[in-house]
C-alpha positions as CSV (number, residue, x, y, z in Angstrom):
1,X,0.0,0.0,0.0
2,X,2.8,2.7,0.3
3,X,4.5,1.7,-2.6
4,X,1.6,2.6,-4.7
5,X,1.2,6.3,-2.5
6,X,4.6,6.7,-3.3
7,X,4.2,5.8,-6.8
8,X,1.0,8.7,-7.0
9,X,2.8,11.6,-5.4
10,X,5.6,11.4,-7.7
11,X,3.5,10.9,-10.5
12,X,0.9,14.3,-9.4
13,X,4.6,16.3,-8.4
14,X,5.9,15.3,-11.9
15,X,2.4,16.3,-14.4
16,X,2.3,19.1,-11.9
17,X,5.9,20.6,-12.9
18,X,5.5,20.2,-16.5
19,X,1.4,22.0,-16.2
20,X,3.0,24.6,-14.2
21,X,6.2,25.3,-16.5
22,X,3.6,25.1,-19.7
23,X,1.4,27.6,-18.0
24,X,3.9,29.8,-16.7
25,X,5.3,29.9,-20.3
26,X,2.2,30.6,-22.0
27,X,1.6,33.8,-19.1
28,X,5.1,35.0,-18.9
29,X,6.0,34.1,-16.1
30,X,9.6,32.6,-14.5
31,X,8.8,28.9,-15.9
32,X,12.3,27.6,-13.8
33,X,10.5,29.0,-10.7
34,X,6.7,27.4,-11.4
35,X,8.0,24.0,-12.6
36,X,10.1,23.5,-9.2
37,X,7.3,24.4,-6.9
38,X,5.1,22.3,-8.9
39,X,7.8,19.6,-8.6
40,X,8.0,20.5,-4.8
41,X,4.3,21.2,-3.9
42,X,2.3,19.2,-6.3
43,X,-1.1,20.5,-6.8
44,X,-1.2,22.7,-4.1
45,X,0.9,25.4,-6.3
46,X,-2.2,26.4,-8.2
47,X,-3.5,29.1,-5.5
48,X,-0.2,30.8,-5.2
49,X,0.4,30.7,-9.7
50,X,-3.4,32.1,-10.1
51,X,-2.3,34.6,-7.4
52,X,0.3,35.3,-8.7
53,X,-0.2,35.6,-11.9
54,X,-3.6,38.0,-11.3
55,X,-1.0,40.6,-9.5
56,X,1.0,40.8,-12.7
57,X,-1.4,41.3,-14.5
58,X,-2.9,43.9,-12.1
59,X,0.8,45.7,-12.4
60,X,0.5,45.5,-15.8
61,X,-2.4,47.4,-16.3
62,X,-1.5,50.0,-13.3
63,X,1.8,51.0,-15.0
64,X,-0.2,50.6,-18.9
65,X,2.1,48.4,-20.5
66,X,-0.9,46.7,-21.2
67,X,-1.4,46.3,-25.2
68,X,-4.0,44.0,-26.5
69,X,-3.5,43.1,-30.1
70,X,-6.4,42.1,-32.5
């Protein structure tokens, strides 16, 4: 039985560093930084990557570096 627990959090740490890296790639973000906490945390890395990632955005548009492109 711990074998297979085992086997599960390395599995959810390792999908969870690549989704993370992918994501912070596709938002500009540090990927090295997101793909280690995912490795680190697992799943649990997704509050503080949508938290983050809303305050960057939120900096963006405060300083107006903001373009959106049609």
């Amino acid at each position: 039985m711990p074998v297979s627990l085992l086997v599960i959090i390395v599995l959810s740490s390792a999908s969870s560093c690549i989704a993370f890296a992918l994501a912070a790639y596709k938002q500009g973000l540090a990927v090295k930084r997101w793909a280690c906490l995912g490795l680190l945390l697992g799943p649990f890395t997704y509050p503080l990557f949508s938290a983050h990632k809303r305050l960057a955005d939120v900096k963006l548009l405060r300083y107006g570096k903001y373009r959106i492109e049609c």
